[in-house]
C-alpha positions as CSV (number, residue, x, y, z in Angstrom):
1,X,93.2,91.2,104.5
2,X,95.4,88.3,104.1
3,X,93.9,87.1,100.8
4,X,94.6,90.9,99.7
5,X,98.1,90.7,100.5
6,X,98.8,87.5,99.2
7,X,97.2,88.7,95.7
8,X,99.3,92.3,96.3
9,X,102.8,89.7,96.8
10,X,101.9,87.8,93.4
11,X,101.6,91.4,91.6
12,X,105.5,92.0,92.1
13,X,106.7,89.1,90.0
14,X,110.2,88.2,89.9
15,X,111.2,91.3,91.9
16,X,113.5,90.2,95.1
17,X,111.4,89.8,98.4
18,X,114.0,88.3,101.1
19,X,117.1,87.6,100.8
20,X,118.4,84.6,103.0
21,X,121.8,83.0,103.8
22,X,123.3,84.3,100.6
23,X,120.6,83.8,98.2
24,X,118.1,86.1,96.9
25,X,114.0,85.0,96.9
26,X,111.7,86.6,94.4
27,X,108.0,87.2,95.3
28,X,107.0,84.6,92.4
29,X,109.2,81.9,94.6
30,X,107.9,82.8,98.2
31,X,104.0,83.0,97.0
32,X,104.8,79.6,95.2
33,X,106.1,78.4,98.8
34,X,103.0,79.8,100.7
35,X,101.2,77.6,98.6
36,X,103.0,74.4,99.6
37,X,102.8,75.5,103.1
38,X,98.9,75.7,102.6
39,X,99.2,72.2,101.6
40,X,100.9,71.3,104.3
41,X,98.1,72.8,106.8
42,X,95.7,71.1,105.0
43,X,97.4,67.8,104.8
44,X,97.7,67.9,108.3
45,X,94.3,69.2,109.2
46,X,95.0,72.3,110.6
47,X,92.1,74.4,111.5
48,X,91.1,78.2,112.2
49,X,91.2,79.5,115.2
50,X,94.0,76.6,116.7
51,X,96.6,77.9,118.5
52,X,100.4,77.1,116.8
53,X,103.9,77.6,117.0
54,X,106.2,78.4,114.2
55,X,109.5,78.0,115.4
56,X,112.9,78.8,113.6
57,X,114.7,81.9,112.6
58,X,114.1,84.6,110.0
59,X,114.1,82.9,106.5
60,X,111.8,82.5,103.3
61,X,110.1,79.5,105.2
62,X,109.1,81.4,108.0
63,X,107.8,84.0,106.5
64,X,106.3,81.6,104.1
65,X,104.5,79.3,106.9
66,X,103.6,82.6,108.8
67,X,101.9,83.9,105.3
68,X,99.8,80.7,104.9
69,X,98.9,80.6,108.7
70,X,97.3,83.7,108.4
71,X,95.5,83.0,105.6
72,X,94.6,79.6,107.4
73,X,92.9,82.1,110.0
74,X,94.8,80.3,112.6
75,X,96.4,81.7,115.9
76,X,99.9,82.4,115.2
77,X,102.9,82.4,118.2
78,X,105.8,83.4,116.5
79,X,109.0,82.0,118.6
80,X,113.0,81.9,118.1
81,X,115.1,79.2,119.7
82,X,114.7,79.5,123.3
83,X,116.2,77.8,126.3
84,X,113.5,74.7,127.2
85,X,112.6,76.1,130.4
86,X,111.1,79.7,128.3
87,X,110.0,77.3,125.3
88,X,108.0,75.0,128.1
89,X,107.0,78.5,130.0
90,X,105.4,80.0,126.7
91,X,103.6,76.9,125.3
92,X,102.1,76.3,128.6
93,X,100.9,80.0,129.1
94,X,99.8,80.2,124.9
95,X,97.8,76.9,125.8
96,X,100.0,76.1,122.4
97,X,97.9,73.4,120.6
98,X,100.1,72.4,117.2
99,X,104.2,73.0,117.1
100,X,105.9,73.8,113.1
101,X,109.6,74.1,114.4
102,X,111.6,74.6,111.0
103,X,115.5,73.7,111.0
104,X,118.1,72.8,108.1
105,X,116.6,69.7,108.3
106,X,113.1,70.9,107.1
107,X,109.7,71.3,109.2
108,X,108.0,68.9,111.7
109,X,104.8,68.7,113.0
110,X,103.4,67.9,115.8
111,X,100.1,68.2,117.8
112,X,100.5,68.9,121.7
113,X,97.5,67.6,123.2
114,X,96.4,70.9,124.8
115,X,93.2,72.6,124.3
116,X,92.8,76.3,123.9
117,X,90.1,77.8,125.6
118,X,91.0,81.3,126.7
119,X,88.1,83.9,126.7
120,X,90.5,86.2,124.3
121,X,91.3,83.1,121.6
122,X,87.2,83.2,121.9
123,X,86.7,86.4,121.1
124,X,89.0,85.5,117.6
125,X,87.2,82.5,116.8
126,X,84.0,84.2,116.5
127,X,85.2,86.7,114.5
128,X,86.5,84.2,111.9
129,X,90.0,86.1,112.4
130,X,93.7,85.2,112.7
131,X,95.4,86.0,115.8
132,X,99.1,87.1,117.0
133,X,100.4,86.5,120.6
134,X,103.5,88.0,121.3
135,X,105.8,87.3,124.4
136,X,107.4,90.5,126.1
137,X,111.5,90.0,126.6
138,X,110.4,89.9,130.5
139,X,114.2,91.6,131.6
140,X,111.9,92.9,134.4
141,X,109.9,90.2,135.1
142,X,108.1,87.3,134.1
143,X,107.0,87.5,130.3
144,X,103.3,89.0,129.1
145,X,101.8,87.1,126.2
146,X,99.9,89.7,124.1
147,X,97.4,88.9,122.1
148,X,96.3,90.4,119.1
149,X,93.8,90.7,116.1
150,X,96.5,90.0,112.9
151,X,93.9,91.2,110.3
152,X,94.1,95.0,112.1
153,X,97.7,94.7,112.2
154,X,97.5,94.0,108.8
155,X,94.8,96.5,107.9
156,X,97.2,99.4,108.9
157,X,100.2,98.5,105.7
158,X,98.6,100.9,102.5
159,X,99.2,100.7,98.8
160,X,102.8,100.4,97.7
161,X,104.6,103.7,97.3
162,X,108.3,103.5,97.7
163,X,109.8,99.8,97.6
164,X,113.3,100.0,99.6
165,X,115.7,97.6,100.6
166,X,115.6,97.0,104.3
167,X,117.9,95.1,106.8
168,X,115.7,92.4,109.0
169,X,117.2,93.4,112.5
170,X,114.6,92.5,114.6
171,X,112.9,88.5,114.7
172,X,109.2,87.5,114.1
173,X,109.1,87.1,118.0
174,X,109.1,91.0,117.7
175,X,106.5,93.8,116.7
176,X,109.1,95.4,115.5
177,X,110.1,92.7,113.3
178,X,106.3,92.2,112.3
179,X,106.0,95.5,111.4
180,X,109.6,95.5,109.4
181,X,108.4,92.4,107.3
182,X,104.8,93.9,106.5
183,X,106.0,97.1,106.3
184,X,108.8,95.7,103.7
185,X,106.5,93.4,101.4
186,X,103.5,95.4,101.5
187,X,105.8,98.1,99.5
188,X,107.2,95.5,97.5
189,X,110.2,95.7,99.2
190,X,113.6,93.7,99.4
191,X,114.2,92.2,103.1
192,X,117.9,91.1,103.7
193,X,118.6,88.9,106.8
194,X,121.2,88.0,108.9
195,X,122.8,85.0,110.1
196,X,123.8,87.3,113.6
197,X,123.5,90.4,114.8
198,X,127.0,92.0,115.2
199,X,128.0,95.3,113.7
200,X,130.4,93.3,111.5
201,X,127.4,91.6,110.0
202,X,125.3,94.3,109.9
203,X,127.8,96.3,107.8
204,X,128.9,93.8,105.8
205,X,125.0,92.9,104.3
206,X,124.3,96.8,103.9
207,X,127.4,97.0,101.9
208,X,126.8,93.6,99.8
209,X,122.8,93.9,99.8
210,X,122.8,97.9,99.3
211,X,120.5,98.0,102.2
212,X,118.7,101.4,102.5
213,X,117.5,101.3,105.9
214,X,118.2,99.4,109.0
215,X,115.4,99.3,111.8
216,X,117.6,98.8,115.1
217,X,117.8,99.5,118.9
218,X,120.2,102.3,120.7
219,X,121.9,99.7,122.0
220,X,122.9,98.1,118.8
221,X,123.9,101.6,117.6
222,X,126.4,102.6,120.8
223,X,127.7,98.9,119.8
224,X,128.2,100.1,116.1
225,X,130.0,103.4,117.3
226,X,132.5,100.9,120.1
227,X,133.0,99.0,117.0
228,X,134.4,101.5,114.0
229,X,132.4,98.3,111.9
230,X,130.9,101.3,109.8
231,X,134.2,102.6,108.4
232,X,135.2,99.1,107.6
233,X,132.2,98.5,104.9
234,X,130.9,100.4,102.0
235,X,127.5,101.6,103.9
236,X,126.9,104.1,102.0
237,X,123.6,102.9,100.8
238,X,121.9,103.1,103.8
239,X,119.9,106.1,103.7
240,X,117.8,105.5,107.3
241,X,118.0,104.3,110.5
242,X,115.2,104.1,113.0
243,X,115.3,103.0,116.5
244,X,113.5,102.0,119.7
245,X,112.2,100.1,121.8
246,X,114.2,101.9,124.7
247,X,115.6,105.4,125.9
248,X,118.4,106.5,123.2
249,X,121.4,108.5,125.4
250,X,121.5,112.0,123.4
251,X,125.2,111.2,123.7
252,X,124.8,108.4,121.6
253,X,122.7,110.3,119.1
254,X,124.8,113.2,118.6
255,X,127.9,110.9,118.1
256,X,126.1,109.3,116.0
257,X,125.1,111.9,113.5
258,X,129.0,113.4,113.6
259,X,130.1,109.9,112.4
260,X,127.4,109.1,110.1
261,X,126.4,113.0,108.6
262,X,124.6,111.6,105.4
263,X,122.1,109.1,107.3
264,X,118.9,110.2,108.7
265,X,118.3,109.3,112.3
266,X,114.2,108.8,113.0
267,X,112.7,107.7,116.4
268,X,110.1,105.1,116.3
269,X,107.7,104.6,118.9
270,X,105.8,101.3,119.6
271,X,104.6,98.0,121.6
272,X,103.5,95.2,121.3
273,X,100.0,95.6,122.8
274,X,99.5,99.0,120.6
275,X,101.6,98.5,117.2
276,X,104.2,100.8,115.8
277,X,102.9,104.7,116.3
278,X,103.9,106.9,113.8
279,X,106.5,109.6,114.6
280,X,108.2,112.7,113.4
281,X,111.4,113.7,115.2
282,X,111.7,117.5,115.5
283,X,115.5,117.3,114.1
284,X,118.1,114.1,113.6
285,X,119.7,115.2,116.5
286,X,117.3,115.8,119.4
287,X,115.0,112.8,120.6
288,X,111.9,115.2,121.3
289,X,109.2,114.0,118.7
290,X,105.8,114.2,117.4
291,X,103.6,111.1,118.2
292,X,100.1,110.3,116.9
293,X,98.3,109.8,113.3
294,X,95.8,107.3,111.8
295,X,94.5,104.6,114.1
296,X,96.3,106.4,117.5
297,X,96.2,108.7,120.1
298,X,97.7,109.6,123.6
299,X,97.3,111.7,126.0
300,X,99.2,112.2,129.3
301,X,98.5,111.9,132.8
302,X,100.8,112.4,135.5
303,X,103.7,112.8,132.9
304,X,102.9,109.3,131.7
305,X,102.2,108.5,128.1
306,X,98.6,106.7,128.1
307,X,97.8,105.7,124.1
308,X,94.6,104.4,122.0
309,X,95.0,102.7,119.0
310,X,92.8,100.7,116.5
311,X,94.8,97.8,116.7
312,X,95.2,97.1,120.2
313,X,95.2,94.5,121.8
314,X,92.5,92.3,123.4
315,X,94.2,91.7,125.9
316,X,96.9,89.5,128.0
317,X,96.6,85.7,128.5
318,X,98.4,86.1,131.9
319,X,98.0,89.3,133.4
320,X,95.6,92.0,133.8
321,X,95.4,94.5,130.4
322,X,95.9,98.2,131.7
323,X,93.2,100.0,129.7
324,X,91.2,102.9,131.0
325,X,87.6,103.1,130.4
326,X,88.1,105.2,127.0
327,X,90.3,102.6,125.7
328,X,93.8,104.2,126.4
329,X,96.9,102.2,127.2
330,X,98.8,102.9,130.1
331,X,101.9,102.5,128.5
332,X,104.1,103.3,132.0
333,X,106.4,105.2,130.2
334,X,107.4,108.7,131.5
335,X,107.5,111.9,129.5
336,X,108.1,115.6,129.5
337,X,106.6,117.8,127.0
338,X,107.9,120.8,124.9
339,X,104.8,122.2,122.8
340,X,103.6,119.6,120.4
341,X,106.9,117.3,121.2
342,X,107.1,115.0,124.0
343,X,110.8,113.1,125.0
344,X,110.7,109.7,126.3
345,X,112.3,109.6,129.9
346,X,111.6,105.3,130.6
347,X,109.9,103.5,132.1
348,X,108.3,104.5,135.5
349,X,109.3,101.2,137.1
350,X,112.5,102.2,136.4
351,X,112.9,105.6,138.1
352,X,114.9,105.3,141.2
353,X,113.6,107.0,144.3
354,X,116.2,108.2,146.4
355,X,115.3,110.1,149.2
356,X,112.2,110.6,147.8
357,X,113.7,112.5,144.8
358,X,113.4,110.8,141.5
359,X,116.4,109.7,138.9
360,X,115.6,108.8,135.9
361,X,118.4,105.7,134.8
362,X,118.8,107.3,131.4
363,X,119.8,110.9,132.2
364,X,122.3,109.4,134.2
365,X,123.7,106.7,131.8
366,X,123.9,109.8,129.1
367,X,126.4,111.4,131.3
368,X,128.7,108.3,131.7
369,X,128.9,108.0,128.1
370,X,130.8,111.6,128.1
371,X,133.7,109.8,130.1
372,X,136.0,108.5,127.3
373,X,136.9,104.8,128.3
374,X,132.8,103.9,128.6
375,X,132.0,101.8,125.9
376,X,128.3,100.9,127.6
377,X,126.4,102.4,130.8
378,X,124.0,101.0,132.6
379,X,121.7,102.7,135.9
380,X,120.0,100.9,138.2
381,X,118.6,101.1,141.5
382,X,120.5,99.7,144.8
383,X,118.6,99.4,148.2
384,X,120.0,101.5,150.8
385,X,119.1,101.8,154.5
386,X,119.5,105.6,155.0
387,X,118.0,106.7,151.4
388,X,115.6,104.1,150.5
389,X,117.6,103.7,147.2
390,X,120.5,104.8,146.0
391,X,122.1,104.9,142.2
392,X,124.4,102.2,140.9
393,X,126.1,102.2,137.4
394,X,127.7,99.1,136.0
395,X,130.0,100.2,133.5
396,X,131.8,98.3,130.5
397,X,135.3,99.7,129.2
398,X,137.0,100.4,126.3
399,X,140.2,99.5,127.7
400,X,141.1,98.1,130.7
401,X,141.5,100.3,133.3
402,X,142.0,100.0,137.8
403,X,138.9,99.7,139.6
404,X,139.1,102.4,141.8
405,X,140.1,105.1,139.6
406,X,137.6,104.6,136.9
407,X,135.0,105.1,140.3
408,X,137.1,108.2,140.6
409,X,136.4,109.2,137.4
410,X,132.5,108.4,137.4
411,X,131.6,110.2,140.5
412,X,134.0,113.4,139.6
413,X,132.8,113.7,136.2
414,X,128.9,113.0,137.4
415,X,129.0,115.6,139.9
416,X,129.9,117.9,137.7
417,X,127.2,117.7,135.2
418,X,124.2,115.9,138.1
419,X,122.8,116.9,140.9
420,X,124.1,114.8,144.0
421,X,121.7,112.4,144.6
422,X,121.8,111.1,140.7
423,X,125.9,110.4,141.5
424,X,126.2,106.8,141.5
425,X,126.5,105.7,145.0
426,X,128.1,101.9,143.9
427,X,130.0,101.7,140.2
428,X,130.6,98.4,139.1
429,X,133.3,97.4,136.2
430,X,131.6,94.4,133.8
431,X,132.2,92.9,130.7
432,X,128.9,91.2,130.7
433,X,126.3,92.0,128.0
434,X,124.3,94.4,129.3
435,X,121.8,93.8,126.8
436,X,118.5,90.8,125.9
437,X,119.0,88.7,122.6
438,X,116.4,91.7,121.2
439,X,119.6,94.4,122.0
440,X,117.3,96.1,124.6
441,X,119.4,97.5,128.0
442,X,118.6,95.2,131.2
443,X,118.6,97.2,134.3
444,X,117.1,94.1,136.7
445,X,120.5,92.0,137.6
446,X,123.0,94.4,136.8
């Protein structure tokens, strides 16, 4: 599959592919720089099925060296700058045996001494395939490195249809930055990136790059909305946005659509151990959607989402894989269902029992939005001794604003619109991110 896309990438010529810190990269130039990162494998005896690191940010070179690694049939970990304690934490549990960190300065090389001999790296060198691990963000815990078959996450990007100009929000680190790139060159496709991820930068590529479509998070978007970024720039290329990777507040959505009436909102659905599901929201507005098509299905159990797909994966280096005997991922996630629809509640971990009554962080945190001055919400669980659990919100402002009657205001609007038990108990005043470097919501810490 990688040979075929490499030979599908040469077919588009002089057409722009990425763009990166201000200049623009046709195809011709990043197959030509594939070719000199082949060279460089093979210069430095790189073999199939060893595990490496390709370190840096998104740029022509990493998607070059990530192009010729898979061709290489080698193991690939994608990773962004990290802290040294994570960087040491995911080398050691990837059993990384080569590092390629790139920088202004270049690429180095170097060779770690380790030797890879997990069963699931097994299972890839016998089938003569190239590999994908992918670490989760971990905001609840420690972080599961997924590993995956890259020529069946390739196998699922068809014959170019519609080439479109699409803004590279997510990293390599990411399957949803996998599947943006893929998804993007497969089609022949322009990808813009990013120096940082601020709504001021955001807008201002859309409106220099024309981007069409901008793959994000619901976080990034409330951030968008705070900022009034979009009336600042000339967006009106963009024609889509998706997000995921966590709850969207219907709040959020419908302000959305009021403030940006000409851009089509669509839900994705995906994760790293499954892929990227396709989707069809019911309308812009509403966040019940359709789920399913080639290579997946689901079913639920307990109003949990459980999902096959084709390209699964094989499993986790450092944790147990939640399969079922028919294949289907127990994806945690809770649902209701409406007909043919189903609406993503969250995660199950993340439902707060109190008093043996269940609260879901995300109805709640779609109600605080309502309240004017809350620029970001945030619903957690806090131990109590009488209920078990009880809710806490941690609340950022628009403007400043005293303590106690912003708590006022949070428990009188909330009791209005909740039942009692989902009223935060404890509302905490922050102007902390509440959000990972991947602009997903933490709830453990707040």
């Amino acid at each position: 599959m990688a040979i075929s896309l490499l030979s599908l990438l040469t077919t588009f010529g002089d057409t722009e592919a990425i763009v990166f810190n201000g200049e623009r990269c046709s195809y011709a130039h990043l197959v030509s720089r594939v070719d000199d990162w082949k060279a460089f494998l093979r210069a430095n005896d790189v073999a199939a099925g060893q595990v490496v690191v390709l370190e840096g940010a998104n740029s022509v070179e990493a998607v070059a060296g990530l192009l010729a690694l898979i061709d290489a049939s080698v193991i690939v970990v994608p990773l962004t700058v990290v802290p040294p304690a994570k960087r040491a934490e995911f080398h050691e549990v990837a059993q990384v045996e080569v590092v390629i960190a790139l920088d202004e300065g270049g690429r180095t090389f170097e060779r770690t001494g380790r030797t890879a001999d997990h069963e699931l790296y097994g299972r890839l060198r016998a089938a003569n395939t190239p590999g994908l691990v992918l670490f989760s963000s971990g905001t609840t815990g420690r972080s599961k490195a997924t590993v995956l078959d890259f020529a069946k996450v390739l196998a699922k990007y068809g014959e170019p249809t519609r080439p479109l100009r699409t803004l590279a929000f997510l990293n390599l680190d990411h399957i949803g930055g996998i599947n943006t790139l893929f998804h993007t060159l497969s089609q022949g496709g322009a990808l813009i990136t990013i120096p940082e991820r601020t709504p001021a930068t955001v807008c201002e590529a859309i409106a220099e790059y024309r981007v069409e479509v901008l793959p994000t998070t619901p976080t990034f978007l409330n951030m968008l909305l705070i900022s009034g970024a979009y009336e600042r720039y000339d967006i009106s290329s963009l024609t889509l946005i998706t997000y995921g990777t966590e709850p969207m507040p219907e709040r959020t959505l419908k302000r959305l659509k009021a403030a940006l009436p000409d851009i089509r909102f669509k839900q994705t659905y995906g994760l790293s151990e499954l892929g990227i599901m396709p989707t069809k929201s019911k309308s812009d507005d509403t966040l019940w959607v359709k789920l399913g098509g080639a290579g997946f299905e689901y079913r639920i159990v307990d109003n949990v989402l459980w999902i096959r797909s084709e390209m699964a994966m094989l499993g986790y280096l450092n944790a147990p894989a939640p399969f079922d005997d028919e294949g289907y991922f127990n994806t945690q996630d809770a649902v209701e269902v409406d007909g043919e629809y189903v609406r993503i509640l969250g995660r199950k971990s993340e439902i707060i029992n109190v008093g043996g009554e269940k609260v879901y962080p995300s109805e709640v945190e779609n109600v605080l939005l309502e309240i004017p001055n809350i620029a970001e919400a945030t619903v957690s669980g806090k131990a109590s001794h009488v209920t078990g659990m009880v809710v806490k919100a941690t609340v950022k402002l628009i403007e400043p604003a005293d303590a106690r009657t912003v708590r006022r205001q949070v428990q009188e609007h909330c009791a209005k619109r909740l039942e009692p038990f989902k009223v935060p108990a404890l509302v905490v005043i922050s102007e902390d991110d509440q959000h990972s470097d991947r602009f997903k919501k933490i709830r453990s810490g707040v």
